[in-house]
C-alpha positions as CSV (number, residue, x, y, z in Angstrom):
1,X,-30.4,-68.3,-14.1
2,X,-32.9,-65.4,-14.2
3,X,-33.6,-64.0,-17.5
4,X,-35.3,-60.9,-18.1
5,X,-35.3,-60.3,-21.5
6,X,-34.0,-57.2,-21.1
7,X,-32.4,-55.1,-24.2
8,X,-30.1,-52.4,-23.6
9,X,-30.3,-49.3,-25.1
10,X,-28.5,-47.7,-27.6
11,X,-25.0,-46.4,-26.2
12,X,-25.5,-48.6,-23.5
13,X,-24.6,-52.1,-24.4
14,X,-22.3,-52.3,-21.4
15,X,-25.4,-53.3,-19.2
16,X,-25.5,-56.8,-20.9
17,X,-22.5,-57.6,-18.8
18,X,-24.4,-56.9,-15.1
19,X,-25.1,-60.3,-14.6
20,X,-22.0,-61.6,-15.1
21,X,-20.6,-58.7,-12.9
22,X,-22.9,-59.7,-9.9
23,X,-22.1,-63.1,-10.4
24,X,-18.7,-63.0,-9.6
25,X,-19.2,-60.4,-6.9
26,X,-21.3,-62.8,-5.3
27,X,-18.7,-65.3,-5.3
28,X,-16.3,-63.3,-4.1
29,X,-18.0,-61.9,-1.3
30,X,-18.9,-65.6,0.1
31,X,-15.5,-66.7,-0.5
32,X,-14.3,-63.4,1.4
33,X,-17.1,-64.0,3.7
34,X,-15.5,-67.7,4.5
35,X,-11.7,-66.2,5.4
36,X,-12.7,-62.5,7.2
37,X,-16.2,-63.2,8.7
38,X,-18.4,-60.4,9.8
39,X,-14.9,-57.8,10.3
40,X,-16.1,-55.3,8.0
41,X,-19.2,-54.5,10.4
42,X,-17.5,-55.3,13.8
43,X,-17.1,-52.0,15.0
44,X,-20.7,-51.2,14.0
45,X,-22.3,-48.7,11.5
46,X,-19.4,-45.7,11.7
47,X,-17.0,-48.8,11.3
48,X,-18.6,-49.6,8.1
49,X,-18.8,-45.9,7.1
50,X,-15.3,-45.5,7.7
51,X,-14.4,-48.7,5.8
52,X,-16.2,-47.7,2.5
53,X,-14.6,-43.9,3.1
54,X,-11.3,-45.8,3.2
55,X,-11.8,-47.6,0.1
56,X,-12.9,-44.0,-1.7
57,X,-9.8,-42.5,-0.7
58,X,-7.5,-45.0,-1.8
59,X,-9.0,-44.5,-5.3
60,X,-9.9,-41.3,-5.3
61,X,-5.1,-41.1,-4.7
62,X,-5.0,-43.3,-7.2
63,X,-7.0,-41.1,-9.3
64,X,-5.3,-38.1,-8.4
65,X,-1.6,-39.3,-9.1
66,X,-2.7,-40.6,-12.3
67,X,-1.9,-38.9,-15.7
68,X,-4.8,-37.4,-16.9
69,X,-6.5,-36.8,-13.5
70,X,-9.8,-38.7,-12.5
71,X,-10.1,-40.4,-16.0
72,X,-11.3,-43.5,-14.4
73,X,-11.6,-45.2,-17.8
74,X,-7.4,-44.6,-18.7
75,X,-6.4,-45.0,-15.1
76,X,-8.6,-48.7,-15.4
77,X,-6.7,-49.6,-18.4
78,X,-3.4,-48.3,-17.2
79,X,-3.5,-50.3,-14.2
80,X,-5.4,-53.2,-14.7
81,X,-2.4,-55.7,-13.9
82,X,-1.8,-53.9,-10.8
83,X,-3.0,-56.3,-7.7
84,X,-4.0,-52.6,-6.4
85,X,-5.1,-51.0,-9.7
86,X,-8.4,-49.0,-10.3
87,X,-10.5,-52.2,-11.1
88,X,-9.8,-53.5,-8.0
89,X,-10.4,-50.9,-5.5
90,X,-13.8,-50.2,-7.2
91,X,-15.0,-53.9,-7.2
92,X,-13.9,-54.0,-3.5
93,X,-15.8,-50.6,-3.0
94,X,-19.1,-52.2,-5.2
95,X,-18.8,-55.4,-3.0
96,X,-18.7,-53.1,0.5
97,X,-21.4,-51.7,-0.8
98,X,-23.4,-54.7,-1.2
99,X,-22.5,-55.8,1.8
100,X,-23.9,-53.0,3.5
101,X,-27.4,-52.7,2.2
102,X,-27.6,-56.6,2.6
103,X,-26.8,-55.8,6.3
104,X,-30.0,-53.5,5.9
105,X,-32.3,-56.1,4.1
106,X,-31.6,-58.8,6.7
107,X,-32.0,-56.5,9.6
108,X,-35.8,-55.4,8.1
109,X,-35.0,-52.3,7.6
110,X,-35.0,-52.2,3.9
111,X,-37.1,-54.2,1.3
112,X,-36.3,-55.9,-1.5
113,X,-39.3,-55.4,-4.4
114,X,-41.4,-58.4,-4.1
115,X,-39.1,-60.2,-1.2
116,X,-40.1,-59.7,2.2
117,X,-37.4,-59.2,4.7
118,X,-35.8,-62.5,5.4
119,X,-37.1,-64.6,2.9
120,X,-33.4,-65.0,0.5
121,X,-31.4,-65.6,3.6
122,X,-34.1,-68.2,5.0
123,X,-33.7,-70.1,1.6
124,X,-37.7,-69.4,0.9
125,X,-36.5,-66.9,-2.2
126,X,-33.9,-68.5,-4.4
127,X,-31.6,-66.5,-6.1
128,X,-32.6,-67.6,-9.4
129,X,-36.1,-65.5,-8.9
């Protein structure tokens, strides 16, 4: 695993849990990535928009119907044992994300610092560097 030593700041502690959080998203998008394929960019790049706007508008009603109104930290905790609670929808949207600027890195059309375009997916870049 890569470790950079980093130290968060003050009031910002929560950053020591990024890894972790990538980790697991990475997981979960290969394990998604085994059952659903390429779906999420089969109808092209308005497809894709339209996907990630869907996912913003199913929590941005989740948000609204909520008690105190776009308090995404008490909506999180209020719904965090709902299969479709606040948690959820925002590590689907994170992962969506991902998947979209990944789609931009292997195409060339975006760089990763220091990794040329091609070289993870082509196994010359491990993911521990």
């Amino acid at each position: 695993m890569r470790n950079d030593n980093y130290e968060p700041q003050p009031g910002q502690e929560n950053l020591r849990h990024l890894l972790d959080i990538y980790h697991r998203d990475r997981k979960e998008l290969f394990d998604k990535g085994r059952v659903y394929g390429p779906s999420w960019k089969q109808r092209g790049g308005v497809g894709a928009f339209m996907m990630l706007a869907r996912k913003w508008d199913r929590l941005e009603n989740i948000l609204r119907r909520h008690e105190k109104e776009y308090n995404i930290f008490d909506a999180i905790e209020k719904t965090i044992t709902q299969q479709e609670g606040v948690l959820e929808q925002i590590r689907d949207l994170r992962n969506y994300l991902a998947l979209v600027e990944s789609e931009m890195v292997e195409r060339g059309i975006v760089c990763l610092p220091g990794i040329a375009p091609g070289q993870i997916s082509k196994g010359i870049v491990s993911e521990d560097k």
